[in-house]
DRENDO-1510 file (C-alpha; in Angstrom, 1 decimal, always signed):
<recs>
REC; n; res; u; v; w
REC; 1; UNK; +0.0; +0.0; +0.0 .
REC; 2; UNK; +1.4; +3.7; -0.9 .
REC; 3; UNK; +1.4; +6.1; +1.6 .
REC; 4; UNK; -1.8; +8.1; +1.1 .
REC; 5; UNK; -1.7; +11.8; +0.2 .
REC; 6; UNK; -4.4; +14.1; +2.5 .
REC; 7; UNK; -5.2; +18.0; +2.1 .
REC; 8; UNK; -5.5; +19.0; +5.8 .
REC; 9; UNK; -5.2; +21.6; +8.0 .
REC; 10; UNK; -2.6; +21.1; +10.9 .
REC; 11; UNK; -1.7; +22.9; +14.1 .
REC; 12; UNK; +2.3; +23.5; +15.0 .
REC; 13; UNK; +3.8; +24.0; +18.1 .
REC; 14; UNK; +5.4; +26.9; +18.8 .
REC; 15; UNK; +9.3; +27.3; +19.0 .
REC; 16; UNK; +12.0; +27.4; +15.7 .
REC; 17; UNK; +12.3; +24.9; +13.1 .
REC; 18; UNK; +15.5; +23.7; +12.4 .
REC; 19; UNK; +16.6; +24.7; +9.3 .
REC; 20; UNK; +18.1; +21.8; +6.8 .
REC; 21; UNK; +19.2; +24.4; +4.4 .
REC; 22; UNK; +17.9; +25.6; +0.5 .
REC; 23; UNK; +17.5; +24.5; -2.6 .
REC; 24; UNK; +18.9; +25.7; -6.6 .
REC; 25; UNK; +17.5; +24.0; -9.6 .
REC; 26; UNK; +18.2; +20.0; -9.1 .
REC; 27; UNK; +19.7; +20.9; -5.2 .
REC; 28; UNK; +19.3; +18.2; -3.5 .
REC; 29; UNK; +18.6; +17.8; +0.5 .
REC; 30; UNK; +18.8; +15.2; +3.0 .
REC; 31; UNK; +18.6; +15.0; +6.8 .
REC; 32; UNK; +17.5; +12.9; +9.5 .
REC; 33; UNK; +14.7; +13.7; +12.4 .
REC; 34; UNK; +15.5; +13.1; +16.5 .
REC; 35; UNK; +14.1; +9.0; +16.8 .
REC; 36; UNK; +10.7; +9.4; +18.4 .
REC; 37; UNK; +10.3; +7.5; +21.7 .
REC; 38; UNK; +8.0; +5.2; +23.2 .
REC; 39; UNK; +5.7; +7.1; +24.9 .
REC; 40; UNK; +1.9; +6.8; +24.4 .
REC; 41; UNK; +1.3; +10.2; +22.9 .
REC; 42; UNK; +3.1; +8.5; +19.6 .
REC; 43; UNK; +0.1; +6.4; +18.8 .
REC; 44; UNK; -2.6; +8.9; +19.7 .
REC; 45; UNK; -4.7; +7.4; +18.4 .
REC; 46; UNK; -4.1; +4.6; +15.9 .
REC; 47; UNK; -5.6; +5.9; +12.4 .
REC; 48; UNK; -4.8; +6.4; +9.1 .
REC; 49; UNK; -5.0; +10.1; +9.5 .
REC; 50; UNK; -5.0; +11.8; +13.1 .
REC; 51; UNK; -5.2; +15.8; +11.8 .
REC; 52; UNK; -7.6; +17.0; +14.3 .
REC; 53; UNK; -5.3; +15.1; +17.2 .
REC; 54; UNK; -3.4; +18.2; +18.9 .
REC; 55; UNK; -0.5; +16.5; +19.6 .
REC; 56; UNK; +1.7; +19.2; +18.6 .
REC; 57; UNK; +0.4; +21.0; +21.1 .
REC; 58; UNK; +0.2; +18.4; +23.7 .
REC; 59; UNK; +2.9; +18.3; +27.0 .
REC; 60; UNK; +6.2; +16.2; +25.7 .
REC; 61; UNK; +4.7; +16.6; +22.1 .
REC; 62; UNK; +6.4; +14.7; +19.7 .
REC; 63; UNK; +6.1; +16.6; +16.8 .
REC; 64; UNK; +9.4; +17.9; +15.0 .
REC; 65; UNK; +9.9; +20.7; +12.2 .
REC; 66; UNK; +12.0; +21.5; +9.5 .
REC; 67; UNK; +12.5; +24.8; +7.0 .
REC; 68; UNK; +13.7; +25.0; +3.8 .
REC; 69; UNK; +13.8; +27.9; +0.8 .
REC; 70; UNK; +13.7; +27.4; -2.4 .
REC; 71; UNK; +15.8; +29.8; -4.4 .
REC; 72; UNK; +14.9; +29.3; -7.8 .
REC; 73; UNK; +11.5; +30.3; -9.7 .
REC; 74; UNK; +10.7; +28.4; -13.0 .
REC; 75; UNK; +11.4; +24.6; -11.2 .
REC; 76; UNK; +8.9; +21.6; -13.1 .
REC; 77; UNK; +8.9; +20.0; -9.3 .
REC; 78; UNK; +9.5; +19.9; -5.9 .
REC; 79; UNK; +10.3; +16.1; -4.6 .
REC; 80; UNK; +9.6; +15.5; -0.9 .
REC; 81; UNK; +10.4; +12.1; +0.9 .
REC; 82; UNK; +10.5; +10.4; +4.2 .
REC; 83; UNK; +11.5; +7.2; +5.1 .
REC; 84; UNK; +11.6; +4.9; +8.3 .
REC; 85; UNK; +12.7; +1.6; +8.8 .
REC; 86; UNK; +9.8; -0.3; +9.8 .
REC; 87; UNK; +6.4; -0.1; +8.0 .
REC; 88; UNK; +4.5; -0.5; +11.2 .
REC; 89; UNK; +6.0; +2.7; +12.8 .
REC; 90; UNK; +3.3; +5.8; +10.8 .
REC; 91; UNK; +3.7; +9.2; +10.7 .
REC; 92; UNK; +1.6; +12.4; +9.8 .
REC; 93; UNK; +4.4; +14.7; +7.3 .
REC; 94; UNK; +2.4; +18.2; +7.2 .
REC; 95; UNK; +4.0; +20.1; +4.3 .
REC; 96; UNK; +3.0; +24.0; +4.2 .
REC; 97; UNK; +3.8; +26.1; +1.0 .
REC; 98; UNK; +4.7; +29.5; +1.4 .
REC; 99; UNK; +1.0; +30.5; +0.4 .
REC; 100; UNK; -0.1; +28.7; +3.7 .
REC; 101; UNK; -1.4; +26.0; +1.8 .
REC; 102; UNK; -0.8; +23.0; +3.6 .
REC; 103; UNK; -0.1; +18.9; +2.2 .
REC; 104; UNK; -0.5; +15.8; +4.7 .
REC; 105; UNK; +1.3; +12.7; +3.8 .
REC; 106; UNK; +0.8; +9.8; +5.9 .
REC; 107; UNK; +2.8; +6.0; +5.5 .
REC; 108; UNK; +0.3; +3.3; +6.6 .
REC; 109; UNK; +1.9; +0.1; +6.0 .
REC; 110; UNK; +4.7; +1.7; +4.2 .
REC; 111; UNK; +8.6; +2.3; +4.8 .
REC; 112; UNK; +8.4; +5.6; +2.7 .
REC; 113; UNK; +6.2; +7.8; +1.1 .
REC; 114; UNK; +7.2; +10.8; -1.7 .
REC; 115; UNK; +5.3; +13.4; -3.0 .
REC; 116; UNK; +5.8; +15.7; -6.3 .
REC; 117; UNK; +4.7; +19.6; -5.6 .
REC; 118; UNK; +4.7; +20.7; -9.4 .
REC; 119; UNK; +6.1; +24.3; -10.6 .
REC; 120; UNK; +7.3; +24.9; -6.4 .
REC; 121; UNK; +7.1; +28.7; -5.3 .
REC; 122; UNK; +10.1; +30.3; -3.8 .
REC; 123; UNK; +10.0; +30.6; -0.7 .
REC; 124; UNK; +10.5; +29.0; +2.7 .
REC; 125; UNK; +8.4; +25.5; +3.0 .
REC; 126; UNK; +7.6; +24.3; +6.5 .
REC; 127; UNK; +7.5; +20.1; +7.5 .
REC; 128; UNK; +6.0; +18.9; +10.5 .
REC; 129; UNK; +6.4; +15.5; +11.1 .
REC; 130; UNK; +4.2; +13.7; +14.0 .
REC; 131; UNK; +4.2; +9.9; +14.6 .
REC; 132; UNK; +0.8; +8.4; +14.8 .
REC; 133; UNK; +1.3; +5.2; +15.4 .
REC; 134; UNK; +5.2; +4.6; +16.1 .
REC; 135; UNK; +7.6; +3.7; +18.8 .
REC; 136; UNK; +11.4; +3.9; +19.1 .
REC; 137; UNK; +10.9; +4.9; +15.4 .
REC; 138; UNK; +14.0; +7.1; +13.8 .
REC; 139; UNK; +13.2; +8.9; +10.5 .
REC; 140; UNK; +14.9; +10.2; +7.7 .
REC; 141; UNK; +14.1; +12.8; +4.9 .
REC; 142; UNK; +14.7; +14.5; +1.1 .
REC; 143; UNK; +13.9; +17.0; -1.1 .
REC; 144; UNK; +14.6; +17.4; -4.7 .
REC; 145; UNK; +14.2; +20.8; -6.5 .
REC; 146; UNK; +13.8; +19.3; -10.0 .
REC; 147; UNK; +14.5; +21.2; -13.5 .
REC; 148; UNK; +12.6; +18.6; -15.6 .
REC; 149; UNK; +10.8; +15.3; -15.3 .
REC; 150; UNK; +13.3; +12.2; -14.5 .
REC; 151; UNK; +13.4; +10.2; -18.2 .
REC; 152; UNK; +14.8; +6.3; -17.7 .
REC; 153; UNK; +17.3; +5.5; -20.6 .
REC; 154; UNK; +15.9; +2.3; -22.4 .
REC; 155; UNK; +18.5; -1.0; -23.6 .
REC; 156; UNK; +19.8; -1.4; -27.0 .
REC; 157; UNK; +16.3; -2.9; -27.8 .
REC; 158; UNK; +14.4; +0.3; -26.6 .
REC; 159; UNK; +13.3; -1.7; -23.6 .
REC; 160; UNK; +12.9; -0.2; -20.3 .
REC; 161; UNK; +13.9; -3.5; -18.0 .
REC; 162; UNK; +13.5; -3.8; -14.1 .
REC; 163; UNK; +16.3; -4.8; -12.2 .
REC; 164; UNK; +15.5; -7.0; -8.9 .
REC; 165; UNK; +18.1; -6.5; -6.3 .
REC; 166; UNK; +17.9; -7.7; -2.4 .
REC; 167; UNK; +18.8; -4.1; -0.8 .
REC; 168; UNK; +18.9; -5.3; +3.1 .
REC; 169; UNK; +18.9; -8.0; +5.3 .
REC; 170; UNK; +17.9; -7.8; +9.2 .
REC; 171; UNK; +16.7; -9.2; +12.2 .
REC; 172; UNK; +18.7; -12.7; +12.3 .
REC; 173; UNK; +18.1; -14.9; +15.0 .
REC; 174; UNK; +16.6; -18.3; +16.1 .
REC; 175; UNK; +12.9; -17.5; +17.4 .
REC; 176; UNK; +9.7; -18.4; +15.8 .
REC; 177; UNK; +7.1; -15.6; +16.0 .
REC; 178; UNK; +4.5; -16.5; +18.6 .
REC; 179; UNK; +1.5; -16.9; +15.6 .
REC; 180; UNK; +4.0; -19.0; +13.3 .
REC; 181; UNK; +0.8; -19.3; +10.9 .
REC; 182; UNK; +1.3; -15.9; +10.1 .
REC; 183; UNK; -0.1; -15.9; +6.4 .
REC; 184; UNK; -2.2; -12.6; +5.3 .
REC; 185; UNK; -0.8; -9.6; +7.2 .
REC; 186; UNK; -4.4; -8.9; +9.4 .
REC; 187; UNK; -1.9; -6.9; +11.8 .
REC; 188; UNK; +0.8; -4.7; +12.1 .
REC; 189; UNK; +4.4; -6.8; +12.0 .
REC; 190; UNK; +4.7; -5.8; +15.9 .
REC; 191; UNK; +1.6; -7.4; +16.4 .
REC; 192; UNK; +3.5; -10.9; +16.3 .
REC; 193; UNK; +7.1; -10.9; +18.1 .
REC; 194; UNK; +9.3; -13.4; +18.7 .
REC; 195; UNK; +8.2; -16.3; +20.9 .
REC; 196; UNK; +11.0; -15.4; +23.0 .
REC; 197; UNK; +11.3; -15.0; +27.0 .
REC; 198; UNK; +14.0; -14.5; +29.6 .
REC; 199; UNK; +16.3; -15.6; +26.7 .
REC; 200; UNK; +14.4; -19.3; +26.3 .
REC; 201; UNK; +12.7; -19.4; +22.7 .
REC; 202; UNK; +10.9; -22.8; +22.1 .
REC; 203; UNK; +10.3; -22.8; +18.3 .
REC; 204; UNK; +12.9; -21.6; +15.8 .
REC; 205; UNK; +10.6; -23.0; +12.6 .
REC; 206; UNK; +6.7; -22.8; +12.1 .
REC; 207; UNK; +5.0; -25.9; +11.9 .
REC; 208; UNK; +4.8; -26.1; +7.8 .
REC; 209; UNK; +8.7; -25.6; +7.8 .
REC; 210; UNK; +9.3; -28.8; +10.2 .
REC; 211; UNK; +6.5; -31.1; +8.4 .
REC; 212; UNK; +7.1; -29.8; +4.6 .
REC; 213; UNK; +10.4; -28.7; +4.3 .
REC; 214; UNK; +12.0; -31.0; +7.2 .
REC; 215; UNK; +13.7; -27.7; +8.8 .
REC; 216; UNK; +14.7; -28.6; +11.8 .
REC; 217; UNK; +16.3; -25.6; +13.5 .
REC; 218; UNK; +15.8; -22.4; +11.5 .
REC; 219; UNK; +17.6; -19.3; +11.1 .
REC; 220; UNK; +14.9; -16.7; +10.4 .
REC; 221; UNK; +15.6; -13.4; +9.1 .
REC; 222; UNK; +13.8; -10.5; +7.5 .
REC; 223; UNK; +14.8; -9.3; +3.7 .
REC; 224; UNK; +14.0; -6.4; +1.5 .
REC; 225; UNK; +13.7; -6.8; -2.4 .
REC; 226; UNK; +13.6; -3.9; -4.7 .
REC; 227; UNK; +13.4; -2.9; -8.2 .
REC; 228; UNK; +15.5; -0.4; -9.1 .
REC; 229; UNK; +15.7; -1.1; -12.9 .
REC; 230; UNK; +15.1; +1.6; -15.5 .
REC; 231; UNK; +11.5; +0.2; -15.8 .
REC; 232; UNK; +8.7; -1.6; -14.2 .
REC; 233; UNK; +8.8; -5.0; -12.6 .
REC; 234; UNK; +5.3; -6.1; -14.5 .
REC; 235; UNK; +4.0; -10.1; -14.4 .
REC; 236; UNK; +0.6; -11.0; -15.9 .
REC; 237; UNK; -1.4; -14.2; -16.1 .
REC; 238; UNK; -4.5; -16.1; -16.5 .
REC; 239; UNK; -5.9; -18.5; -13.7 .
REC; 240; UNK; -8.5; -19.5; -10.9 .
REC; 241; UNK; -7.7; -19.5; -7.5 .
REC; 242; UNK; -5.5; -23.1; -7.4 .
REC; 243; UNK; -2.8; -23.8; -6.1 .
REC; 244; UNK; -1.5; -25.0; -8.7 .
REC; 245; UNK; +1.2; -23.3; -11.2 .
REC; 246; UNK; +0.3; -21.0; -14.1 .
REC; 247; UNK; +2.7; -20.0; -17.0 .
REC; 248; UNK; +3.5; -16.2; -15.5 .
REC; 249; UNK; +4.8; -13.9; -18.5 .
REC; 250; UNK; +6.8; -10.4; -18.1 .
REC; 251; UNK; +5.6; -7.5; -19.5 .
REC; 252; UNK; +8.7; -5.9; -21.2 .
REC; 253; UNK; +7.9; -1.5; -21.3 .
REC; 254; UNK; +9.0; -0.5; -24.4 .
REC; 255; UNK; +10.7; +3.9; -24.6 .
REC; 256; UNK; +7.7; +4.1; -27.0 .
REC; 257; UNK; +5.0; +2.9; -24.4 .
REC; 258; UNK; +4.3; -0.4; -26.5 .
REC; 259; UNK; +4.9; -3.8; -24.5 .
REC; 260; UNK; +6.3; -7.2; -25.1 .
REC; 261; UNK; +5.9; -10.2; -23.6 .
REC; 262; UNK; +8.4; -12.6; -22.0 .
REC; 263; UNK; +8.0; -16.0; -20.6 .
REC; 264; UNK; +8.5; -15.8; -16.7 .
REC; 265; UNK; +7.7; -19.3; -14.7 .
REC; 266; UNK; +4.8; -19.4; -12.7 .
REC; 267; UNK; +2.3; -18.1; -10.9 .
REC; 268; UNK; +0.4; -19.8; -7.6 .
REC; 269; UNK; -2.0; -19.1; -5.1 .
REC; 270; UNK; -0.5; -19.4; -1.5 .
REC; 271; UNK; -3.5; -20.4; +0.8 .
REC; 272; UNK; -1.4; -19.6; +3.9 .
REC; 273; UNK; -0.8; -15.8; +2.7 .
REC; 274; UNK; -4.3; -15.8; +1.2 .
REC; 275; UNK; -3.3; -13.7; -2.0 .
REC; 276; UNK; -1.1; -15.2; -5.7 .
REC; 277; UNK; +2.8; -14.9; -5.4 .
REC; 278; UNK; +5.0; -15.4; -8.3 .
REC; 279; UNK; +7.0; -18.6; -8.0 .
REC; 280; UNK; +10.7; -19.2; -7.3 .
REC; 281; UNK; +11.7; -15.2; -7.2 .
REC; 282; UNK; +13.9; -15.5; -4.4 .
REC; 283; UNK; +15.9; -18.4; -2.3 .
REC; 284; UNK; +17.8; -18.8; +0.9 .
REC; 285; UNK; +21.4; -20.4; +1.6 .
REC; 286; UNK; +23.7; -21.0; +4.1 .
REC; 287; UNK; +27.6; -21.5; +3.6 .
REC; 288; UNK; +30.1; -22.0; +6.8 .
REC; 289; UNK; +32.8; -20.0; +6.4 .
REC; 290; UNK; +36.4; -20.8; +6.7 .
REC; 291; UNK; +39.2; -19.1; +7.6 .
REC; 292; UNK; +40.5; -19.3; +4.3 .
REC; 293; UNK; +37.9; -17.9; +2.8 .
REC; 294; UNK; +36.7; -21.4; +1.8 .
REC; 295; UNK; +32.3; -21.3; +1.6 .
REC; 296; UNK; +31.1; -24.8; +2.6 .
REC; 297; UNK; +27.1; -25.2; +2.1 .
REC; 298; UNK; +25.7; -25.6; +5.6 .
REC; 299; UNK; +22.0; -25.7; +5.4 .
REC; 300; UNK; +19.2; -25.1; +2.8 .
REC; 301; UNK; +16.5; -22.3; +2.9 .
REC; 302; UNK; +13.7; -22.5; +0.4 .
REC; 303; UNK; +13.0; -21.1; -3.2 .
REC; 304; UNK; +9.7; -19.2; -1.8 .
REC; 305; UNK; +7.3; -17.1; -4.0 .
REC; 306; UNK; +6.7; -13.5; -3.6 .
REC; 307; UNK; +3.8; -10.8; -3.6 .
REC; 308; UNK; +5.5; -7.2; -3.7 .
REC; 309; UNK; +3.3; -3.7; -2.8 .
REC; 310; UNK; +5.9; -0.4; -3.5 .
REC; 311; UNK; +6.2; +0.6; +0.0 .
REC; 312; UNK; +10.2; +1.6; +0.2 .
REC; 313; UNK; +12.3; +3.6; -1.9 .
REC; 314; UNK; +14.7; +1.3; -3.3 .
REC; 315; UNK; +18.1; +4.1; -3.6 .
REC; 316; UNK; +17.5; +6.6; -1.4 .
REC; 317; UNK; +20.2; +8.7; -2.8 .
REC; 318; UNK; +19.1; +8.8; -6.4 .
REC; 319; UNK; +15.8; +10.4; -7.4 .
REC; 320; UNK; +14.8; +8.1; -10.3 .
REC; 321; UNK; +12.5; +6.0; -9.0 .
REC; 322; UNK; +8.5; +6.6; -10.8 .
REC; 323; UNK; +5.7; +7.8; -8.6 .
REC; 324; UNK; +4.0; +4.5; -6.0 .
REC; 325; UNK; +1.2; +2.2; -8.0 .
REC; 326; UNK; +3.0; +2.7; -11.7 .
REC; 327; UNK; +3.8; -0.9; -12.6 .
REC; 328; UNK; +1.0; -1.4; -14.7 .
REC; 329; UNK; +1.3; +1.6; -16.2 .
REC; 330; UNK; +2.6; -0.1; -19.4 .
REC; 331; UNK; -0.5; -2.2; -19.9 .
REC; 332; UNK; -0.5; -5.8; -20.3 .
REC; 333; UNK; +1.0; -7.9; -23.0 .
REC; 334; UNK; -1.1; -11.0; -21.7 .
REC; 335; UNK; -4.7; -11.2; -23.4 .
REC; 336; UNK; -7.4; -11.7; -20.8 .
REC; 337; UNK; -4.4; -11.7; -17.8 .
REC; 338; UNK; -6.6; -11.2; -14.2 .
REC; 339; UNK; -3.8; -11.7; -12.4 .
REC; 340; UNK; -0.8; -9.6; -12.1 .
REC; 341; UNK; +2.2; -8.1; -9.7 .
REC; 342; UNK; +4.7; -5.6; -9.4 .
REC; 343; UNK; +7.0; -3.3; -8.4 .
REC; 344; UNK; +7.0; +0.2; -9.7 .
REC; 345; UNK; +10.7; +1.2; -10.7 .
REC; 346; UNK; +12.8; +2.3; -7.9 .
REC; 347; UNK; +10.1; +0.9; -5.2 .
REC; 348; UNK; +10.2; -2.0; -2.9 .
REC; 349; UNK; +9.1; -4.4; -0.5 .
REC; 350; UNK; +10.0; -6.5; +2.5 .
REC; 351; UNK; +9.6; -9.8; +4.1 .
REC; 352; UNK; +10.1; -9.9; +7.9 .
REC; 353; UNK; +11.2; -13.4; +9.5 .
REC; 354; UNK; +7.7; -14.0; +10.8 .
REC; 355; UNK; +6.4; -15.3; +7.3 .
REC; 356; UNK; +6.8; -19.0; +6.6 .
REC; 357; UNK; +10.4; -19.7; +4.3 .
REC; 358; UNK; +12.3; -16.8; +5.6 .
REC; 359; UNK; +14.5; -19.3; +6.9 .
REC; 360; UNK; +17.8; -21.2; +6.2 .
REC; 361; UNK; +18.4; -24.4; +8.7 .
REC; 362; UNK; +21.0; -24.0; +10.5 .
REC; 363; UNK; +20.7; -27.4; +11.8 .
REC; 364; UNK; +23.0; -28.9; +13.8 .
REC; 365; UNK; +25.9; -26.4; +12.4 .
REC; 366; UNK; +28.5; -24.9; +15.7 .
REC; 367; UNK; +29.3; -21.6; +16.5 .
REC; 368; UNK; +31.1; -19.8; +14.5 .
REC; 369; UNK; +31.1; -17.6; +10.9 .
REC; 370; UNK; +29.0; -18.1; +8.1 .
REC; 371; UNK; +27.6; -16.6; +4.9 .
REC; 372; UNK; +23.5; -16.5; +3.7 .
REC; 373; UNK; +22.9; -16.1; +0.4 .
REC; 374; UNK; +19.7; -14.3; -0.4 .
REC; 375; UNK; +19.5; -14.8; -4.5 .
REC; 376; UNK; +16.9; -13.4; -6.7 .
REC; 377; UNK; +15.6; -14.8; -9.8 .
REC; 378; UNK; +17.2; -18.3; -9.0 .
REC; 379; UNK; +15.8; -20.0; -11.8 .
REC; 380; UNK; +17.0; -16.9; -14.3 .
REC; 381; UNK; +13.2; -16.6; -15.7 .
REC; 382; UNK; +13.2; -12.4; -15.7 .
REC; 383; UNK; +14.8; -10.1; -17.9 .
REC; 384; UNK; +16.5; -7.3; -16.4 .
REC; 385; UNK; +19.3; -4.8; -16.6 .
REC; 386; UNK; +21.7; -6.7; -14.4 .
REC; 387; UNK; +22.2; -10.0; -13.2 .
REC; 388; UNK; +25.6; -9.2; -11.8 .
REC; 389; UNK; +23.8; -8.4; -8.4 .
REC; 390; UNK; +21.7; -11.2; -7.7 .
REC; 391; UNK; +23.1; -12.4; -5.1 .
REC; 392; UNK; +23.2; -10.8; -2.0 .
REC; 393; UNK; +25.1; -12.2; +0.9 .
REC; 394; UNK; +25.3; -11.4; +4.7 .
REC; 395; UNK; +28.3; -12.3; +6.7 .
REC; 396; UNK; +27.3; -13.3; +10.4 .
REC; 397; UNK; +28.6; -14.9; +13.4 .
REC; 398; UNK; +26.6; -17.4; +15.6 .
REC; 399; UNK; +27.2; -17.6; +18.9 .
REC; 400; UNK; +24.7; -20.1; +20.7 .
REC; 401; UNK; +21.2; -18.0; +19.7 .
REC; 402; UNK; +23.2; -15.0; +19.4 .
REC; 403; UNK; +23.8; -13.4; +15.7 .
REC; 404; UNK; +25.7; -10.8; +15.0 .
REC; 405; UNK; +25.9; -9.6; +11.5 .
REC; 406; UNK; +29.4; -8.5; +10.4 .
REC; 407; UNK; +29.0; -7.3; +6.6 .
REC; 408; UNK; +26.3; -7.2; +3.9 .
REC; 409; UNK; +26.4; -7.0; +0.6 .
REC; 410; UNK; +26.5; -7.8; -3.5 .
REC; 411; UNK; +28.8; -10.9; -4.2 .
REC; 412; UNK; +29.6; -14.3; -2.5 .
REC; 413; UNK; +30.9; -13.6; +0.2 .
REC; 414; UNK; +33.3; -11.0; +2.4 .
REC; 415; UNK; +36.3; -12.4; +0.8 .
REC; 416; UNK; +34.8; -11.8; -2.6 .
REC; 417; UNK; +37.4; -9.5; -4.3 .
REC; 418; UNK; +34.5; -7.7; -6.4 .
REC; 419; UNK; +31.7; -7.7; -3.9 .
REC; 420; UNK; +30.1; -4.4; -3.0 .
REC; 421; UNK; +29.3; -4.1; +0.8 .
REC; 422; UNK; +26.4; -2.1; +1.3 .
REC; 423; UNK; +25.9; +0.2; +4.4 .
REC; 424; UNK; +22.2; -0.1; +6.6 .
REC; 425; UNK; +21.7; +3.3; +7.4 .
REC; 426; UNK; +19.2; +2.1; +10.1 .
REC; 427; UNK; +21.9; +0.2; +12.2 .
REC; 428; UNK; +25.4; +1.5; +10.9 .
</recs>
């Protein structure tokens, strides 16, 4: 789900905004908010849009404000962003023109939400930013004063290809969350922690992952995959609601807003999630690691089928990505297709450990180093711009239930003389 985009009316506490600087013709800003706490005035109340709530004005309020000017008249937009870390922490964004006029964007379900404020005035622009429904959440933001629309360059073949990339890996460890069924997401992620208490956690695997898979003690993690191609990520086909596979194809956008279609694998229904994923897109691997540098395998994961909503920015540096909900935007190359999936380019999605097959078993493996592979496109069904970073690997060290994670990043492993770490801003 994007995060939704409200006119409204807001009320700011008194006392100076800091200022995060100003803005030219493609000036670019970024800076980070204080993390909001965990008191109980940052879920007052739970909503998808808590305006009229006067928290701002409120004793310990936890609202915080920024100013910015823009310099130059004559701009085709003004980019605005916010990102957080978990989907289930919301926040209220109140954006105020210098006309007065005032912008709400809200992230329900969502890491990050953008919005595009066309021909910007000059000025000084206000944002308030007020959790909702958040706790021990930090925050980050950008802006983007933009000369001209952002125009993807298409292939050699004029085609405009997605490129699927894992962009983080978190929350390793050994505990099962306490509903292990957890299929269609009824709840907020923190709804369902860890079965975990005064460090003893029962259940490392769900039920399914012991009986079907044969997983017998399972290293759970959460993983984010992104598109950040030059064009959408776009699968259509036909079916009923089986379980059973159906021939997926790939929607390829042409630079002349034609499509083509490419076979992809398949399609299934997954009862457990109660929606269709698209087979095979991703799969789990463990490798011990020697001192060497030596990758022995260690314990299977699962090739597990996927589902993606655009709910993160993919590059948070680079402003290329296409506005939330544009996958389709392409059309359809399938005839009749009534099912279909996405990502919008430069948008992303997540799967936290709690869902069934975000595992690798670790077994009966000791202490020590090791490597997970997270790969996408196992099978090699998609097109895309790069295959080169496909796999994306996570260095750790396991000390009884304890795992710390060392390094992450594109290649095999640390040792990997071209890999290319990558840097969690969220934990580094």
């Amino acid at each position: 789900m994007a995060g939704a985009l409200l006119a409204a009316p807001t009320v700011h506490a008194e006392g100076e905004a800091v200022q995060v600087g100003s803005l030219a013709l493609d000036g670019t800003l970024f800076w980070e908010g204080e993390a909001v706490g965990a008191a109980p005035i940052h879920s007052l109340p739970f909503g998808p849009s808590n305006s009229a709530a006067p928290r701002c004005t409120l004793e310990g309020n936890p609202c915080q404000h920024f100013e910015f000017e823009v310099l130059d008249a004559g701009a085709h937009a003004l980019r605005l962003g916010f990102d957080t870390p978990e989907r289930d922490d919301a926040f209220e964004i109140t954006v105020v023109q210098p006309s007065g006029q005032s912008t709400v964007l809200t992230n329900p379900n969502s890491y990050s939400v953008e919005s595009s404020f066309p021909s910007p005035a000059v000025g000084v622009w206000r944002v308030s930013v007020a959790p909702y429904s958040a706790e021990d959440a930090p925050f980050r933001m950008r802006a983007k004063l933009e000369s001209a629309r952002y125009v993807p360059t298409p292939d050699a073949e004029g085609l405009l290809l997605p490129n699927l990339v894992v962009t983080r890996t978190w929350e390793f460890g050994f505990a099962a969350p306490v509903n292990p069924l957890n299929g269609p997401f009824l709840a907020p992620d923190d709804a369902n922690p860890p079965a975990s208490a005064g460090g003893f956690e029962p259940l490392s695997c769900s039920p399914d992952e012991t009986v079907d898979d044969g997983a017998t003690r399972c290293l759970r993690y959460s993983f984010a995959l992104g598109n950040a191609g030059a064009g959408p990520f776009d699968l259509r086909w036909t079916a009923d609601q089986t379980s059973t596979g159906h021939d997926v194809f790939q929607c390829l956008a042409r630079a002349d807003g034609t499509v083509a279609a490419h076979e992809a694998g398949t399609g299934s229904y997954h009862a457990t999630h109660g929606h269709w994923h698209y087979d095979d897109v991703v799969w789990h691997r463990l490798y011990s690691l020697a001192a060497d540098g030596t990758l022995t395998p260690a314990g299977d994961g699962k090739k597990i089928g996927y589902s993606p909503a655009d709910q993160g920015i993919v590059r948070w540096d680079e402003f290329t990505q296409d506005r939330a909900g544009t996958s389709a935007s392409a059309g359809s190359c399938v005839a009749g297709a009534n099912r279909r999936l996405g990502l919008s380019r430069g948008w992303g999605d997540a799967y936290r450990y709690q869902r069934a097959g975000n595992y690798v078993d670790f077994n009966v493996n000791n202490d020590g180093e090791y490597v997970v592979h997270t790969v996408v496109d196992p099978t090699g069904h998609l097109r895309e711009t790069d295959d080169s970073d496909n796999v994306f690997y996570t260095h750790i060290r396991v000390t009884g239930n304890d795992v710390e994670v060392l390094e992450s990043g594109y290649g095999d492993s640390p040792l990997d003389p071209d890999k290319r770490v990558v840097t969690d801003w969220w934990t580094d």
